[in-house]
C-alpha atoms as a printed R data frame, in Angstrom:
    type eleno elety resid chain resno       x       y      z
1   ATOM     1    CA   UNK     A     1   0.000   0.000  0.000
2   ATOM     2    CA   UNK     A     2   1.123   3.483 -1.045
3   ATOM     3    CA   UNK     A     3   2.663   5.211  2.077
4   ATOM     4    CA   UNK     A     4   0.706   8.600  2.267
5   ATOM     5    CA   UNK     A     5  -2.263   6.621  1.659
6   ATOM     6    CA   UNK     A     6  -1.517   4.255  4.759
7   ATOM     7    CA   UNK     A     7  -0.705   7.777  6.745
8   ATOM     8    CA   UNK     A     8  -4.334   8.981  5.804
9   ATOM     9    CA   UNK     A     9  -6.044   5.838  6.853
10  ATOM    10    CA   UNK     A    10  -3.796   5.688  9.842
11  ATOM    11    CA   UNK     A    11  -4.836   9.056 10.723
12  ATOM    12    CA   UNK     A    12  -8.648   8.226 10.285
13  ATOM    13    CA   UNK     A    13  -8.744   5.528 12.589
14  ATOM    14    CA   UNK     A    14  -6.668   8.150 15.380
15  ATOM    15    CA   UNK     A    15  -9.678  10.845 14.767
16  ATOM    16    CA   UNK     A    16 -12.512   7.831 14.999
17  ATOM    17    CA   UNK     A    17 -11.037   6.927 17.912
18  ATOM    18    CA   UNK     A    18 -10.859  10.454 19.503
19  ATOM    19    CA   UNK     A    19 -13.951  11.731 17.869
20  ATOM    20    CA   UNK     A    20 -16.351   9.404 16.657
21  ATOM    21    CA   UNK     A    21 -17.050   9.121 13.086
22  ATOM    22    CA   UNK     A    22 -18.894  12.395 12.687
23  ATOM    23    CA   UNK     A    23 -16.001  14.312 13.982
24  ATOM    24    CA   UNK     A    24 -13.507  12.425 11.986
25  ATOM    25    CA   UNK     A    25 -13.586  15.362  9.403
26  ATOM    26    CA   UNK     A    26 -11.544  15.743  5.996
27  ATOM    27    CA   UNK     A    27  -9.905  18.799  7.876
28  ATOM    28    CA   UNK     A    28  -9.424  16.883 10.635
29  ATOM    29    CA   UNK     A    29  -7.548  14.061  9.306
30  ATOM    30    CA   UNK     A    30  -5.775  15.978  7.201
31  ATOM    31    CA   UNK     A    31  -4.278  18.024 10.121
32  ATOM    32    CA   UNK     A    32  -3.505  14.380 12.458
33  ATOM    33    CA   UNK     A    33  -1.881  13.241  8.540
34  ATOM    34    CA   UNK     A    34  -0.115  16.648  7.946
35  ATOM    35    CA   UNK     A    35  -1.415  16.938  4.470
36  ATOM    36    CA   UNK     A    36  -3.965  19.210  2.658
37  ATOM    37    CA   UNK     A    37  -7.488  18.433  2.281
38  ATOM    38    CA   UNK     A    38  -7.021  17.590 -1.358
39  ATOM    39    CA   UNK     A    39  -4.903  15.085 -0.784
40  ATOM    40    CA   UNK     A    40  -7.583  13.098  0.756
41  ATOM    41    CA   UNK     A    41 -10.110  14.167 -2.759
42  ATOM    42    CA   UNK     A    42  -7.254  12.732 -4.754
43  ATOM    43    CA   UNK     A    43  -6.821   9.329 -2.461
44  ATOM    44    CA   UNK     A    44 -10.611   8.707 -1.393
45  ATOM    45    CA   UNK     A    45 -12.944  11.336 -3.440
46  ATOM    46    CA   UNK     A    46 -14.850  11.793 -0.335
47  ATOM    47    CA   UNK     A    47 -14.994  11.725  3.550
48  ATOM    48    CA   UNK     A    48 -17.260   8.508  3.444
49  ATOM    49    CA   UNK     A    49 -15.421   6.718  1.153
50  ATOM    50    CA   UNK     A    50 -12.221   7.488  3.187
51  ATOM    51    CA   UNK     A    51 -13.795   6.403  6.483
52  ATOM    52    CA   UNK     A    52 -15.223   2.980  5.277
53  ATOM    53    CA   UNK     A    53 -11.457   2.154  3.740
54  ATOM    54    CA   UNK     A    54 -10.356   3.176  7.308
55  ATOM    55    CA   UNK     A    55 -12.510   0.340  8.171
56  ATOM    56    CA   UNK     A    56 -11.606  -2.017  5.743
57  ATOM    57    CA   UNK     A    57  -7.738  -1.205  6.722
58  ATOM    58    CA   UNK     A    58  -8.436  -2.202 10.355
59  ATOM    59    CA   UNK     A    59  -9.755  -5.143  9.697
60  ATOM    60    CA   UNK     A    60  -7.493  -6.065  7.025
61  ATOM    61    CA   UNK     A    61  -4.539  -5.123  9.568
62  ATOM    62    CA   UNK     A    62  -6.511  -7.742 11.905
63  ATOM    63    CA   UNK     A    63  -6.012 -10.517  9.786
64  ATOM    64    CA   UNK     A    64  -2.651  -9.827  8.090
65  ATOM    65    CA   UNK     A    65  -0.869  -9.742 11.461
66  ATOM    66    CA   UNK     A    66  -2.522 -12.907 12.489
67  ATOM    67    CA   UNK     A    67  -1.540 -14.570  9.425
68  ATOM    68    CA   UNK     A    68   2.173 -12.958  9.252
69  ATOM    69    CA   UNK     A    69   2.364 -14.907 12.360
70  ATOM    70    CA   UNK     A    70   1.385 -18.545 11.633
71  ATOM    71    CA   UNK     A    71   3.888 -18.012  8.727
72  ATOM    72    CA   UNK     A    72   6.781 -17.414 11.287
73  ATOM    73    CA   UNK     A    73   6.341 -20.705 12.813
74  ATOM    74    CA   UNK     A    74   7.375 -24.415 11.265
75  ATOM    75    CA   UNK     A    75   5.888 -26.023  8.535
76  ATOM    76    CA   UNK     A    76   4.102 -27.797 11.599
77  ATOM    77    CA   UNK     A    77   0.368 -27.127 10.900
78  ATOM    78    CA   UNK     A    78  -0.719 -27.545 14.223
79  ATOM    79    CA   UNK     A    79   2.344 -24.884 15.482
80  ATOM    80    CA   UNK     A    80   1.177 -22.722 12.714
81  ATOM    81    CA   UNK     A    81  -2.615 -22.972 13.610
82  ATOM    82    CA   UNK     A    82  -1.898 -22.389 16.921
83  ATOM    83    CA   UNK     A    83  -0.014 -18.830 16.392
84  ATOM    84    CA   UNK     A    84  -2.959 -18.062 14.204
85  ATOM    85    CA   UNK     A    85  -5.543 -17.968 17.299
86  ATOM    86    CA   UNK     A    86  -2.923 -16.846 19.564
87  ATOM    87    CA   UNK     A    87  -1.720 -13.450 17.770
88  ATOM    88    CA   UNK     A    88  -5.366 -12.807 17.418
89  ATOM    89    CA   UNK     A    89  -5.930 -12.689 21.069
90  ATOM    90    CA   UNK     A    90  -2.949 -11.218 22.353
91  ATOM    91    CA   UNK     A    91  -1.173  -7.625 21.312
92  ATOM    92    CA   UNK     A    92  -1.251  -6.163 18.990
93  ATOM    93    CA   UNK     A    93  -4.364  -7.681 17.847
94  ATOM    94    CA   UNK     A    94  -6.463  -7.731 21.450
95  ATOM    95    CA   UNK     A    95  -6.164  -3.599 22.003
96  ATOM    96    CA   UNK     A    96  -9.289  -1.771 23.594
97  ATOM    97    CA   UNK     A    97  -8.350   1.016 21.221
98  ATOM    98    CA   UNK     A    98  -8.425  -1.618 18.448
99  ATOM    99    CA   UNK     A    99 -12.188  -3.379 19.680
100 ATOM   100    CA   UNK     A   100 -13.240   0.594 20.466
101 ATOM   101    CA   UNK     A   101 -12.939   1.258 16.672
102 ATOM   102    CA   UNK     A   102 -14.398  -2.192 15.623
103 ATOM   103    CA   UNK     A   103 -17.686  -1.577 17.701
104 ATOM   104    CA   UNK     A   104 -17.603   2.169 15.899
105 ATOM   105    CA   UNK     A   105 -18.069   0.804 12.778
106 ATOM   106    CA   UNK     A   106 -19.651  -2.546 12.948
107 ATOM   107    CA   UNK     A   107 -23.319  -0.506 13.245
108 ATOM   108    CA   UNK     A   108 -23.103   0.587  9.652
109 ATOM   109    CA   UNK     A   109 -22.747  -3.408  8.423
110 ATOM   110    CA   UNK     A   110 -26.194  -3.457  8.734
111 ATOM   111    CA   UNK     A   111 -27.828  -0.095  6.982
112 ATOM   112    CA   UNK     A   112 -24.559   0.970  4.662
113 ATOM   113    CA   UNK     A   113 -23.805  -1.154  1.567
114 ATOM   114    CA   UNK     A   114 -20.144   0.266  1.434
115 ATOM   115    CA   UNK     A   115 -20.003  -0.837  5.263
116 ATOM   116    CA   UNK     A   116 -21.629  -4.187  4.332
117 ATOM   117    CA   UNK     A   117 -19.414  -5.343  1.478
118 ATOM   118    CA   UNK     A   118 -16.232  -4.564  3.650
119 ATOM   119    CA   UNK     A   119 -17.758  -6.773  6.587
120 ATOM   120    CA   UNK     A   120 -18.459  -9.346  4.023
121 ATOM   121    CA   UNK     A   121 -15.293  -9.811  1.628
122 ATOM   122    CA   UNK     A   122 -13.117  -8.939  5.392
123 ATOM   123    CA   UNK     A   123 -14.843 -12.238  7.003
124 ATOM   124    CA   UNK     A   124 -14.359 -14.289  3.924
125 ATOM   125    CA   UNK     A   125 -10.721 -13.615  3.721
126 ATOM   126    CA   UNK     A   126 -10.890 -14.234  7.265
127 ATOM   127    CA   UNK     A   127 -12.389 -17.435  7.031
128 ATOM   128    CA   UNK     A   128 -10.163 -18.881  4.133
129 ATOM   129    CA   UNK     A   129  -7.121 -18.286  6.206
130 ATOM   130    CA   UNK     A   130  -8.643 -20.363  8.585
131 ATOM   131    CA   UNK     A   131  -9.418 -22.926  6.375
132 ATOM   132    CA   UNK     A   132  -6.101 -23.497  5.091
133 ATOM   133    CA   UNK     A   133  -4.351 -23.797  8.185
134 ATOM   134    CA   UNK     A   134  -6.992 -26.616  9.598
135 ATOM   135    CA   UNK     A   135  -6.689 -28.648  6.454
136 ATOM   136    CA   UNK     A   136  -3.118 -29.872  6.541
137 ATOM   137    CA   UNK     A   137  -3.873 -30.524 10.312
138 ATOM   138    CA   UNK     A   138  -6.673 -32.846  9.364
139 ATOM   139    CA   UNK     A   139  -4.796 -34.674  6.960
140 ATOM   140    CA   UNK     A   140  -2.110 -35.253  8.850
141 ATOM   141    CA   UNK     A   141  -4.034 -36.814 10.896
142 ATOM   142    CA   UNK     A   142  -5.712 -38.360  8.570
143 ATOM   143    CA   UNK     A   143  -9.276 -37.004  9.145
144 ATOM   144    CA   UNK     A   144 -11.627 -35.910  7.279
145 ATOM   145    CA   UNK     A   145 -10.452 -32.493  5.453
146 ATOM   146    CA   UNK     A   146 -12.992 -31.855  2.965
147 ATOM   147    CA   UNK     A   147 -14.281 -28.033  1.765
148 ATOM   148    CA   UNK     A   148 -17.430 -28.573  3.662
149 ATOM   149    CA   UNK     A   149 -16.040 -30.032  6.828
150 ATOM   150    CA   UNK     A   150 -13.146 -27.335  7.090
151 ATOM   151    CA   UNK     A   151 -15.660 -24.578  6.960
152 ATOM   152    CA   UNK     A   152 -17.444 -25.837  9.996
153 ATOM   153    CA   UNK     A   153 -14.873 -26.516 12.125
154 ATOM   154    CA   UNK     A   154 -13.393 -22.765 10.774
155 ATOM   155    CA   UNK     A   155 -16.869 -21.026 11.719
156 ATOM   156    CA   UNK     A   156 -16.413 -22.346 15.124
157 ATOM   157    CA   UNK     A   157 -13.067 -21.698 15.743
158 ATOM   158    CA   UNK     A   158 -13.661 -17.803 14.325
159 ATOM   159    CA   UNK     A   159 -17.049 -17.507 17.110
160 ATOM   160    CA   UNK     A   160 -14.403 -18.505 19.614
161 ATOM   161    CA   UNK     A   161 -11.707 -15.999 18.550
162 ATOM   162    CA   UNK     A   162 -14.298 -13.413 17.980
163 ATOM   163    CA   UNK     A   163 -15.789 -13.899 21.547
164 ATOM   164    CA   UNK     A   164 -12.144 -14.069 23.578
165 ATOM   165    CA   UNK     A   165 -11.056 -10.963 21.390
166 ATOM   166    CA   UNK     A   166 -13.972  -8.683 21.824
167 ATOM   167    CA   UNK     A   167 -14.024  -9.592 25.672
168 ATOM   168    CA   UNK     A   168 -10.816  -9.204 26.098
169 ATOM   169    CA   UNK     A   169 -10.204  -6.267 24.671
170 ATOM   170    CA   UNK     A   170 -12.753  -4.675 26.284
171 ATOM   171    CA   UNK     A   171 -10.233  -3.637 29.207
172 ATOM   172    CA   UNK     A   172 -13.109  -4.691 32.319
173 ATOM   173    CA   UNK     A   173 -10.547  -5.972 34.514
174 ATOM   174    CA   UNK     A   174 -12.355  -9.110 34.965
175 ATOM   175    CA   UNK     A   175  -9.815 -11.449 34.554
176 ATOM   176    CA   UNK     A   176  -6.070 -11.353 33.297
177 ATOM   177    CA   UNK     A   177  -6.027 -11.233 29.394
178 ATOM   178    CA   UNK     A   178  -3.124 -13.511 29.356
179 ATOM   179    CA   UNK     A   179  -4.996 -16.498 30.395
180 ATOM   180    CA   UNK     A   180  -6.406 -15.865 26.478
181 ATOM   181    CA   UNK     A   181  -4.050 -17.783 24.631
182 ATOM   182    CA   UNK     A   182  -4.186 -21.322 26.542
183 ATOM   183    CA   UNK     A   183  -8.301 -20.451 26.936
184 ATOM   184    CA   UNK     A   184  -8.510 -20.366 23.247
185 ATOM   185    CA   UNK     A   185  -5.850 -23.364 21.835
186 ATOM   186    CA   UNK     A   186  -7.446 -25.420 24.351
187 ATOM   187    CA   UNK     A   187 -10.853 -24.689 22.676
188 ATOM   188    CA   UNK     A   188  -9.679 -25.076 19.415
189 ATOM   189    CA   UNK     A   189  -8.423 -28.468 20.491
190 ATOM   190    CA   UNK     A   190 -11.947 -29.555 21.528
191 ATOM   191    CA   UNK     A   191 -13.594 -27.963 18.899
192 ATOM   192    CA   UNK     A   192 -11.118 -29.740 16.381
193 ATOM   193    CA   UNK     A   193 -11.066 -33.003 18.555
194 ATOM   194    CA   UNK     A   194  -7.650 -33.152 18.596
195 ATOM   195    CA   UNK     A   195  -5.469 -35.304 20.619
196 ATOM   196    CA   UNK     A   196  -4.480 -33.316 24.155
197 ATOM   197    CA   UNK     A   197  -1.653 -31.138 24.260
198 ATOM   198    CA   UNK     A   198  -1.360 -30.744 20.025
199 ATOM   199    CA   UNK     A   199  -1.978 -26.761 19.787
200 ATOM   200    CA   UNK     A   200  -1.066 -26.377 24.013
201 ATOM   201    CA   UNK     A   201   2.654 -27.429 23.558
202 ATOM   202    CA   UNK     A   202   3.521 -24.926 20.651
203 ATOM   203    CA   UNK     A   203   2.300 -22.242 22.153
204 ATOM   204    CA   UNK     A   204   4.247 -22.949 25.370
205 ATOM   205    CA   UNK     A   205   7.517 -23.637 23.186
206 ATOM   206    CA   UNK     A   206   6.768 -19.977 21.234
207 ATOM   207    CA   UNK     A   207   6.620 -17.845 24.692
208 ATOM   208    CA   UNK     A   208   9.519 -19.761 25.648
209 ATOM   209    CA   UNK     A   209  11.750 -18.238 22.817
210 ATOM   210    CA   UNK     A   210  10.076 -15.340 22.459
């Protein structure tokens, strides 16, 4: 992605944050960015359409750094599978700042098309991610790893990220955000029906040499 355009979307998401999406104006942003006004004309066209790509780029930040990670580990799927789920429920991915924005936008999924499409094509990418990093698993293991039966085991592992990511990065206090990581591999080991300890002892070898 072009630089100043990262900058501008960077600086969209600051005055969301701070503001709320009404007071993330074009003169705003272009202030927090250190750019003119027509800058963001010439990138976006128009406020809107330079808010939803804000969305779009948090999301899409979301997923890349959860995927960036799997692809640091082994070719072991299960160690890569299991830094998937982690990095999305520790930093950077579990922020409050990061869920604050999230709940901003996700109203508009339902009543903006612009909003809508993002959500959509965001989960799917999402979602096929997933789905490539439960298949080898399976077949190593030599279960079944069709299409059908990799989406359903990928729907429930997303509804337990999802769940441990919003919660968590709520900030309440209620309990200490790094019990996230063994809460969710051991879930994902249920969920997958996978023999004990095959997602549990990456992640313990990872924070080791980390």
């Amino acid at each position: 992605m072009d630089a100043r355009r990262r900058s501008l979307l960077e600086a969209t998401l600051d005055c969301v944050a701070e503001h709320g999406m009404s007071g993330a104006t074009a003169r705003r942003v272009a202030e927090r960015a250190g750019v003119t006004a027509g800058l963001i004309r010439h990138y976006f066209g128009s406020k809107e359409a330079m808010v939803s790509a804000a969305y779009g780029y948090l999301i899409g930040q979301l997923t890349n750094e959860a995927g960036e990670s799997a692809e640091k580990g082994s070719e072991a799927p299960e160690q890569r599978l299991a830094r998937f789920i982690v990095a999305n429920v520790t930093a950077p991915n579990l922020s409050p700042r990061k869920v604050a924005l999230w709940a901003t936008f996700i109203g508009r999924v339902r009543t903006e098309p612009a909003y809508a499409d993002i959500h959509r094509e965001s989960y799917r990418e999402f979602m096929a991610l997933l789905e490539t990093l439960i298949h080898p698993l399976l077949m190593g293991l030599k279960r079944p790893a069709d299409p059908t039966t990799c989406q359903h085991y990928a729907i429930a592992l997303n509804a337990v990220i999802d769940g441990l990511w919003l919660e968590g990065g709520l900030g309440h206090g209620l309990y200490d955000t790094a019990l996230l990581p063994k809460i969710a591999l051991s879930a994902a080991e249920g969920i997958l029906a996978l023999p004990s300890n095959t997602l549990m002892q990456h992640a313990a070898a990872d924070s080791l040499s980390s």
